[in-house]
C-alpha beads as a LAMMPS data file, in Angstrom:
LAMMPS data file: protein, C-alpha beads

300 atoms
299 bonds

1 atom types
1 bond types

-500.0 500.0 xlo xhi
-500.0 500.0 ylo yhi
-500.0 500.0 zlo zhi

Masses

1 110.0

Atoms # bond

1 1 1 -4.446 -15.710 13.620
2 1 1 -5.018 -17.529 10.515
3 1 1 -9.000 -17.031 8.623
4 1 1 -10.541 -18.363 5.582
5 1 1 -12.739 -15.062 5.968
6 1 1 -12.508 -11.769 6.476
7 1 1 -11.143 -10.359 9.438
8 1 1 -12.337 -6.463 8.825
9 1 1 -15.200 -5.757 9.235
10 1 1 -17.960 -3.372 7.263
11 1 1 -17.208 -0.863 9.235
12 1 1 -13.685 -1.434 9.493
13 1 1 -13.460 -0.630 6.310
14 1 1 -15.442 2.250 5.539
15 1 1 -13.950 5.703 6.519
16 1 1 -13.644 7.010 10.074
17 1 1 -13.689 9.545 12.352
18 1 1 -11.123 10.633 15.246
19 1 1 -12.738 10.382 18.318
20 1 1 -12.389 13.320 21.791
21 1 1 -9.134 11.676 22.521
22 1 1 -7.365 10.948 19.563
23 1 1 -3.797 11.880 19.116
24 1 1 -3.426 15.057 17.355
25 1 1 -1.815 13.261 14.021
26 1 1 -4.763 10.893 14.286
27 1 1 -4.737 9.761 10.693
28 1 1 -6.457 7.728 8.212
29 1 1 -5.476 6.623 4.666
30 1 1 -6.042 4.800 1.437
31 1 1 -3.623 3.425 -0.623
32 1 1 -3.856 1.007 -3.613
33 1 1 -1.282 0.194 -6.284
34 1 1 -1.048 -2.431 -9.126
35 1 1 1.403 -2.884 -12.661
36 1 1 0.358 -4.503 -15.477
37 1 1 3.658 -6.312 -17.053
38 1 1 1.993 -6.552 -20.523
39 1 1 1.265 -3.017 -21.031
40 1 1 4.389 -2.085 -18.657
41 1 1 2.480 0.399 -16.536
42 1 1 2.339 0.995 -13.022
43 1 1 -0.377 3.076 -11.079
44 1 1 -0.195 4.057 -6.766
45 1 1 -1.802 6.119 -5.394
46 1 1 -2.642 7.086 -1.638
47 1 1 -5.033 9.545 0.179
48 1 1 -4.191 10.615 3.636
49 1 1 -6.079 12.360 6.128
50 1 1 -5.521 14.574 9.346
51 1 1 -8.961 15.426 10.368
52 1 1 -7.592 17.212 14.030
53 1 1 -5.263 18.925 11.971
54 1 1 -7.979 19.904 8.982
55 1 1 -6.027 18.631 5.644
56 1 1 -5.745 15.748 3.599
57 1 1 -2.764 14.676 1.763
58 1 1 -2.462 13.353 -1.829
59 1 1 -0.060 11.674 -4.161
60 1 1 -0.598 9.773 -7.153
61 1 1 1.757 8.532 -9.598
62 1 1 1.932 6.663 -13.197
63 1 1 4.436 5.124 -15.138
64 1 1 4.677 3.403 -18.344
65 1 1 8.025 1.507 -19.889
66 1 1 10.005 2.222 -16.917
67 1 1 9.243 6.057 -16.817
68 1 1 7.302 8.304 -14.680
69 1 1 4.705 9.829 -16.810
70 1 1 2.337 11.950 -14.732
71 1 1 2.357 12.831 -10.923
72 1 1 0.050 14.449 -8.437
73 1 1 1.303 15.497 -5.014
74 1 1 -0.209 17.546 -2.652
75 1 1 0.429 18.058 1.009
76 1 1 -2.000 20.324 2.351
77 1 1 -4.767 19.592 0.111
78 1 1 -8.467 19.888 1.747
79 1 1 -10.124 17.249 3.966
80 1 1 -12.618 15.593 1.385
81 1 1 -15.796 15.413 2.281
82 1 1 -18.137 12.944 3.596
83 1 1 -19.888 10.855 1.585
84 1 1 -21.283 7.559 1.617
85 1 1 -19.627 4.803 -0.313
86 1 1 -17.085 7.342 -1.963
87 1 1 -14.170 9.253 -1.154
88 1 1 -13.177 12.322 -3.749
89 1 1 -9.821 14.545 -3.804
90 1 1 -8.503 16.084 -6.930
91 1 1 -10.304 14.142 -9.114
92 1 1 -9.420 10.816 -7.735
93 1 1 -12.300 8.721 -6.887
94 1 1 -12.627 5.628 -4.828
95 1 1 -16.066 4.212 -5.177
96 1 1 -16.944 1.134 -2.736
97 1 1 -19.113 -0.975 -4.732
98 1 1 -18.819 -4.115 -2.879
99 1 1 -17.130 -3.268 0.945
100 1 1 -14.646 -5.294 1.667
101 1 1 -14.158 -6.947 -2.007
102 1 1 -14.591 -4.565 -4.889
103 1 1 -13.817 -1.036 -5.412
104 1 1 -14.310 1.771 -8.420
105 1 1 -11.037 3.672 -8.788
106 1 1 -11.219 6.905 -11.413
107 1 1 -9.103 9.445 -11.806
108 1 1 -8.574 12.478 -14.734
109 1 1 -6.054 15.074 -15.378
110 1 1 -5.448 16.451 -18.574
111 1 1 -4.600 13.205 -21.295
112 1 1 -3.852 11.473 -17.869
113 1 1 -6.121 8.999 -15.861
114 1 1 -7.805 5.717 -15.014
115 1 1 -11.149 3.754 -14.969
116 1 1 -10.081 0.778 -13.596
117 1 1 -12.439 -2.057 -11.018
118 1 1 -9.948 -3.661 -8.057
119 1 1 -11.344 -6.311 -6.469
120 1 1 -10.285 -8.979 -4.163
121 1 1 -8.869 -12.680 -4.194
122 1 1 -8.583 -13.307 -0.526
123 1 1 -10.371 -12.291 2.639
124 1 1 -8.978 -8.824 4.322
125 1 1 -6.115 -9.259 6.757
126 1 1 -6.413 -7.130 9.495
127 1 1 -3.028 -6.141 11.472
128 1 1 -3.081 -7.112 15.342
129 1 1 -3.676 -4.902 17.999
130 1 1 -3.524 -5.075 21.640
131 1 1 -7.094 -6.940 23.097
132 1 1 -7.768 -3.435 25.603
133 1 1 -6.718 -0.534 23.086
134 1 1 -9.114 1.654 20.640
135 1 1 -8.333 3.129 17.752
136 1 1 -7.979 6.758 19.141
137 1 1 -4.428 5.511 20.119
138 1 1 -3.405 2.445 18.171
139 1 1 -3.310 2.210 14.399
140 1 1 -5.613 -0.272 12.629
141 1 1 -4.403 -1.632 9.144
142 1 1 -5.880 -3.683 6.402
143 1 1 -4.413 -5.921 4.176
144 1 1 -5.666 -7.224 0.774
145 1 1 -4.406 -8.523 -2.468
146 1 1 -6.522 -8.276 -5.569
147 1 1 -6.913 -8.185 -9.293
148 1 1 -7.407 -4.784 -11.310
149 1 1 -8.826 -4.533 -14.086
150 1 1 -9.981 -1.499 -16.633
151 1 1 -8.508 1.045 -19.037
152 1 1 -5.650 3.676 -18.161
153 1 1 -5.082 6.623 -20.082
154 1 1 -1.286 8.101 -21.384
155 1 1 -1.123 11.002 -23.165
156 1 1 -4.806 10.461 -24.488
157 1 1 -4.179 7.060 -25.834
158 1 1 -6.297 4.277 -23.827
159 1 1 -4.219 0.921 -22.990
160 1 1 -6.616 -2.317 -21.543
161 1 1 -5.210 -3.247 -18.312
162 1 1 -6.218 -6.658 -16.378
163 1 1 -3.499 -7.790 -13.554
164 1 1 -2.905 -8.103 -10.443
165 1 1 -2.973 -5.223 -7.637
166 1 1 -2.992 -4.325 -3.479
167 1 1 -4.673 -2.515 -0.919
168 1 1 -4.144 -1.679 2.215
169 1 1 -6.111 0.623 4.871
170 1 1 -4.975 2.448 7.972
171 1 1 -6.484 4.220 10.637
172 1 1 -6.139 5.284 13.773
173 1 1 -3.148 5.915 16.352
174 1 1 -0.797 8.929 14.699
175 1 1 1.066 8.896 11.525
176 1 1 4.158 10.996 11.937
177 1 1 6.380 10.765 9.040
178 1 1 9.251 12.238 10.707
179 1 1 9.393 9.087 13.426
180 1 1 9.944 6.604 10.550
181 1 1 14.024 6.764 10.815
182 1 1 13.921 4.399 8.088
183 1 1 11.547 1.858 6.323
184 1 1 10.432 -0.773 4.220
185 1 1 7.701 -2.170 3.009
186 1 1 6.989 -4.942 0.599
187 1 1 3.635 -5.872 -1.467
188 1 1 3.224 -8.523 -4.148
189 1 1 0.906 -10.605 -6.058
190 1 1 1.849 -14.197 -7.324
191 1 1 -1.107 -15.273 -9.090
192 1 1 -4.507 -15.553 -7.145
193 1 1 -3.267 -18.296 -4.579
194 1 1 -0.238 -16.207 -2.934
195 1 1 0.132 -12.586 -1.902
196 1 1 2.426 -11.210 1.125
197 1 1 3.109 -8.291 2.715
198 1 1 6.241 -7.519 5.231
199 1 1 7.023 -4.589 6.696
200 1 1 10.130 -4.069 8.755
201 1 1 10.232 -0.359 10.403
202 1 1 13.628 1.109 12.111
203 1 1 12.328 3.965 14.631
204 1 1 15.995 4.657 15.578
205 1 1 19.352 2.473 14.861
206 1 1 18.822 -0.670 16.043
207 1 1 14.888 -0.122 17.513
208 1 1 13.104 -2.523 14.662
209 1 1 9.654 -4.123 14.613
210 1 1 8.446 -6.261 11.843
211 1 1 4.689 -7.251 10.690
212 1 1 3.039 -9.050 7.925
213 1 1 1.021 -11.090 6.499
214 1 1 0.203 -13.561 3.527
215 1 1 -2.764 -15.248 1.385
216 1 1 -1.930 -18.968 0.521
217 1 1 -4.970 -19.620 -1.418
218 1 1 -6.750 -21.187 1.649
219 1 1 -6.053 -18.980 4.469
220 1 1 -4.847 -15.256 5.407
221 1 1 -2.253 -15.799 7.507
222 1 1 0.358 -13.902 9.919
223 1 1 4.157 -13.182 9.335
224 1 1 5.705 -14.745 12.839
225 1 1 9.640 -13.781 11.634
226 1 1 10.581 -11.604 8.785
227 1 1 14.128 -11.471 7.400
228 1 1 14.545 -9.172 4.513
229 1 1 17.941 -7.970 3.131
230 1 1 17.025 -4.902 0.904
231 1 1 19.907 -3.854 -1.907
232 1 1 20.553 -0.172 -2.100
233 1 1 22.553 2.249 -4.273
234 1 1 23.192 5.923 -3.934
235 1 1 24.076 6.314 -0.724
236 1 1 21.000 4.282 0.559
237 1 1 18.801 6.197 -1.066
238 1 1 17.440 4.059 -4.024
239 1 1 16.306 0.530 -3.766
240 1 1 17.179 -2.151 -6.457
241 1 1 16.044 -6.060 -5.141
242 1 1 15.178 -7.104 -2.304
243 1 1 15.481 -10.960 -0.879
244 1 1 13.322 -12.098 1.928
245 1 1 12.030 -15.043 4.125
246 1 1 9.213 -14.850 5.272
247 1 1 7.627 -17.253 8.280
248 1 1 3.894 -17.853 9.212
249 1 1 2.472 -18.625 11.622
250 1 1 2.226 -22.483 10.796
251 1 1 6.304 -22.781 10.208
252 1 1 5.831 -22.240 6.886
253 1 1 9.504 -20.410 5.474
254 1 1 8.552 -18.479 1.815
255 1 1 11.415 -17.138 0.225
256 1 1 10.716 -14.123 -1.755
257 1 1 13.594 -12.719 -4.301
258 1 1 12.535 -8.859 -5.972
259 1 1 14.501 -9.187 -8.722
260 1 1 14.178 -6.173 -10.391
261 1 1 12.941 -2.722 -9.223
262 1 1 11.798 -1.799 -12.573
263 1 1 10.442 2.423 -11.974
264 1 1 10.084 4.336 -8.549
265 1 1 7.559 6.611 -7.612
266 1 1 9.181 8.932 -5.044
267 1 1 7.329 11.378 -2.886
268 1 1 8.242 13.412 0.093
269 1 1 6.793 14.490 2.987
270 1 1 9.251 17.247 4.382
271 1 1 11.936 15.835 5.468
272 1 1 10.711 11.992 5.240
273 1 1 11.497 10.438 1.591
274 1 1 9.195 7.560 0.387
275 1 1 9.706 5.900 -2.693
276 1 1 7.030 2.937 -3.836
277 1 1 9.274 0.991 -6.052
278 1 1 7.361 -1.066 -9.006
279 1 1 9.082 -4.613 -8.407
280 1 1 9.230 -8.003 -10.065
281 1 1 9.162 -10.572 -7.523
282 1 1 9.890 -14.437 -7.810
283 1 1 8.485 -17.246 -5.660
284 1 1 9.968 -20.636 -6.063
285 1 1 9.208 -20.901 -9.750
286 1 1 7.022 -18.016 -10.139
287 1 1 6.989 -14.643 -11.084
288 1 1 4.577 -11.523 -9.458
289 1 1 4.556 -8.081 -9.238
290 1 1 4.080 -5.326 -6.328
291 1 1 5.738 -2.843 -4.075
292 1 1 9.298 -2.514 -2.487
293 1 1 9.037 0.581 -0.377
294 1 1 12.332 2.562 0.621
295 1 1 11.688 5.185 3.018
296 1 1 14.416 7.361 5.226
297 1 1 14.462 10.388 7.207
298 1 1 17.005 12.526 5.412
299 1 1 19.687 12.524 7.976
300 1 1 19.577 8.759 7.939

Bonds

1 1 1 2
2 1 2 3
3 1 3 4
4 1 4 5
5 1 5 6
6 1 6 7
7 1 7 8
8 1 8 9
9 1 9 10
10 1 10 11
11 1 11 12
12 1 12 13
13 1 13 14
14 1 14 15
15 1 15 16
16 1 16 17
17 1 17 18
18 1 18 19
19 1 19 20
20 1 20 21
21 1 21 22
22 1 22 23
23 1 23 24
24 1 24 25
25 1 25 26
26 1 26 27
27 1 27 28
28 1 28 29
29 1 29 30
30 1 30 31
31 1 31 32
32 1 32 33
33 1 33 34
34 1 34 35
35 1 35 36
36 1 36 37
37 1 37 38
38 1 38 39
39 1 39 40
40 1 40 41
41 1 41 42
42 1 42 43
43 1 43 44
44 1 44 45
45 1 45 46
46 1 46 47
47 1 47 48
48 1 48 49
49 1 49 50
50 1 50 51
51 1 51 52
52 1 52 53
53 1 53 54
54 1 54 55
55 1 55 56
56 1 56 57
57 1 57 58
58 1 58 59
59 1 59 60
60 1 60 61
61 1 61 62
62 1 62 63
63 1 63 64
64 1 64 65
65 1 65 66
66 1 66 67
67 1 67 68
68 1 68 69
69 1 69 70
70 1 70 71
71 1 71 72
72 1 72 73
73 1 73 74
74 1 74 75
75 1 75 76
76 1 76 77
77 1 77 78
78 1 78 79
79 1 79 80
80 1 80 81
81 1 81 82
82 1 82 83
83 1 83 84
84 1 84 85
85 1 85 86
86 1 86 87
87 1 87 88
88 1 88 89
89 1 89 90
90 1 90 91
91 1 91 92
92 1 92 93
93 1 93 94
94 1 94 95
95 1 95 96
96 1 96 97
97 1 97 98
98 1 98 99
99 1 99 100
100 1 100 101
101 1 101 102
102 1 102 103
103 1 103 104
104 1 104 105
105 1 105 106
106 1 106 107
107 1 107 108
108 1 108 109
109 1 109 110
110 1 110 111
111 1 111 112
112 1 112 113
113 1 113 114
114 1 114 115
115 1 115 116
116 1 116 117
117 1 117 118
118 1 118 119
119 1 119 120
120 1 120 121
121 1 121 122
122 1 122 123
123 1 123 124
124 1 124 125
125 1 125 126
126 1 126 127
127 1 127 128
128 1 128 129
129 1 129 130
130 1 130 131
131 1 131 132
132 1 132 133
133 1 133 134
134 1 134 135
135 1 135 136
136 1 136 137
137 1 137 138
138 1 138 139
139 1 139 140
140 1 140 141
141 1 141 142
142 1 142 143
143 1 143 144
144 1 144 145
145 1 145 146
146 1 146 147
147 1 147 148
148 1 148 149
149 1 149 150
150 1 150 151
151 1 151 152
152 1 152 153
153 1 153 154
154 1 154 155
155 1 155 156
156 1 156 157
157 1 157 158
158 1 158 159
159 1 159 160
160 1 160 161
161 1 161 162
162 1 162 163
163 1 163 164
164 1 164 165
165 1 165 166
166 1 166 167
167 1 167 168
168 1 168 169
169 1 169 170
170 1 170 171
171 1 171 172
172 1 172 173
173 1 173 174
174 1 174 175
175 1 175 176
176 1 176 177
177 1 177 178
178 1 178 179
179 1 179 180
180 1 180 181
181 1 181 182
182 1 182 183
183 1 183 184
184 1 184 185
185 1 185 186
186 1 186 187
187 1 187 188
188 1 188 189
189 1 189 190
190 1 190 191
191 1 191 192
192 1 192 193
193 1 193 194
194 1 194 195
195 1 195 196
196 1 196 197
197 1 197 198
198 1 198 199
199 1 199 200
200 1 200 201
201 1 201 202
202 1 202 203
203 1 203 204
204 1 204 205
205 1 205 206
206 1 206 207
207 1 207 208
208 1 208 209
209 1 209 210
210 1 210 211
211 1 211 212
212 1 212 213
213 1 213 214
214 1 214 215
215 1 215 216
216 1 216 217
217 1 217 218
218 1 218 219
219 1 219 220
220 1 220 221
221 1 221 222
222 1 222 223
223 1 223 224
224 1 224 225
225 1 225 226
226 1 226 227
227 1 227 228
228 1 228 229
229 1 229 230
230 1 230 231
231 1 231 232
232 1 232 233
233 1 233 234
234 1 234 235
235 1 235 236
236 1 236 237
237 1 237 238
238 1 238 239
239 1 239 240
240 1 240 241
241 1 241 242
242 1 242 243
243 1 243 244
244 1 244 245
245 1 245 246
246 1 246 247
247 1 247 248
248 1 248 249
249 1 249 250
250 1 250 251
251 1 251 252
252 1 252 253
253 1 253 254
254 1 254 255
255 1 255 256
256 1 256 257
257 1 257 258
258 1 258 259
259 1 259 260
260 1 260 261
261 1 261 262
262 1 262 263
263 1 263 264
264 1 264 265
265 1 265 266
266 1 266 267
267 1 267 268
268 1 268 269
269 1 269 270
270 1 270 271
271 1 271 272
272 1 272 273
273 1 273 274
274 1 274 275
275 1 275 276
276 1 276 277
277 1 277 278
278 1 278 279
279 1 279 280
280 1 280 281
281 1 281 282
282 1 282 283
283 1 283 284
284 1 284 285
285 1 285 286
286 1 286 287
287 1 287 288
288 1 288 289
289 1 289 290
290 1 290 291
291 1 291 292
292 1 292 293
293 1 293 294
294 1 294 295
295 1 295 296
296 1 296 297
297 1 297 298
298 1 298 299
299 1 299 300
């Protein structure tokens, strides 16, 4: 349904807890990536969390001119603990200064890290879900497109950053990486008037779903047919463009081309490969950045 505000709430957005019937993979999760084209470097990051199973996950990655430059990856990394307004793991911080519109993100290892301010351009999207379900058993997901701005540090040299970023937030229902046959996902930023997001999910040959979303300056707005033809080498293993058309709910068709995939952050969790591919996008006459996420089971 289309909104000039936002469709998450406060306390959609702030951090959760499983209730007594929750699946047992019950998880919850924040991720948040953006690229600067100027400086040519890319930060994403996500923290997961399995409260009924009592660990967190981590990864974190940075590139600069097309390379990876520092990584942090941790699977069974400790539940962080509860605190108002911030959520801490391995020195990455998220800090919510503003719910819903403006968020702190920090982060220091070594010569590595980032001080950087994301905040939004549009309302929050918030993924459908069936009008009699709860949380406990269906996933809830934000959506949000935003601007970043701040320093991030290479090999103890300091680089000024302002561009655009993403967010999203999940919750709820079970995350079981081994279930995703294979994936992906696609996040970009076209100045502050356009954003989309598309996601097309293969549980098993042949047994897709697709969702989405997009800002169009006025309204946030829902995906009602996604085609997306995603161009692979290696095997399938490595994405390199991407073109897609994408239909909202008012009949609206949006072609978006990636035109590059300029560095990948790959991560794996067992035998589930996810690589967040750093992407130059074009709209009509315009040019963006964001995500094209590739994701397989191995034997896929």
């Amino acid at each position: 349904m289309a909104s000039t505000t936002h469709m998450a709430t406060l306390a959609d957005d702030a951090r959760h807890r499983p209730g007594p019937d929750a699946l047992p993979l019950w998880n919850e999760s924040f991720w948040f990536p953006f690229y600067d084209p100027e400086q040519e470097i890319g930060v994403v990051f996500r923290i997961g969390m399995y409260p009924r199973q009592g660990h967190a996950n981590v990864f974190l990655v940075m590139t600069h001119r097309g390379v990876v430059v520092h990584s942090l990856i941790d699977m069974r990394a400790p539940l962080p603990a509860e605190e108002p307004g911030r959520l801490g793991l391995h020195g990455l911080q998220i800090e919510w200064e503003r719910p819903l519109e403006r968020f702190r993100l920090r982060y220091r290892s070594g010569g590595h890290g980032f001080d950087v301010v994301w905040e939004g351009v549009s309302p929050t999207y918030l993924y459908p879900a069936p009008p009699d379900s709860t949380a406990e058993q269906v996933p809830r997901h934000i959506e949000q497109g935003g601007t970043v701005s701040g320093t991030v540090t290479i090999k103890d040299t300091a680089y000024p950053i302002t561009c655009a970023g993403h967010r999203d937030h999940s919750w709820g229902g079970e995350r079981d990486w081994a279930k995703f046959y294979r994936w992906n996902y696609l996040s970009g930023e076209v100045g502050r008037d356009f954003w989309f997001n598309a996601v097309r999910i293969a549980f098993a040959p042949g047994a897709e779903i697709t969702i989405g979303c997009l800002w169009d300056g006025h309204e946030v707005l829902e995906l009602s047919h996604i085609e997306m033809d995603v161009e692979t080498t290696d095997g399938g293993a490595r994405q390199v463009g991407v073109d897609a058309r994408l239909t909202d709910e008012r009949g609206r068709v949006h072609r978006v081309v990636g035109e590059e995939v300029l560095v990948i952050a790959p991560v794996q969790f067992e035998h589930t490969w996810l690589r967040d591919g750093f992407t130059r996008y074009r709209y009509g006459n315009q040019v963006g950045y964001g995500i094209l996420e590739h994701g397989y089971v191995e034997d896929a």
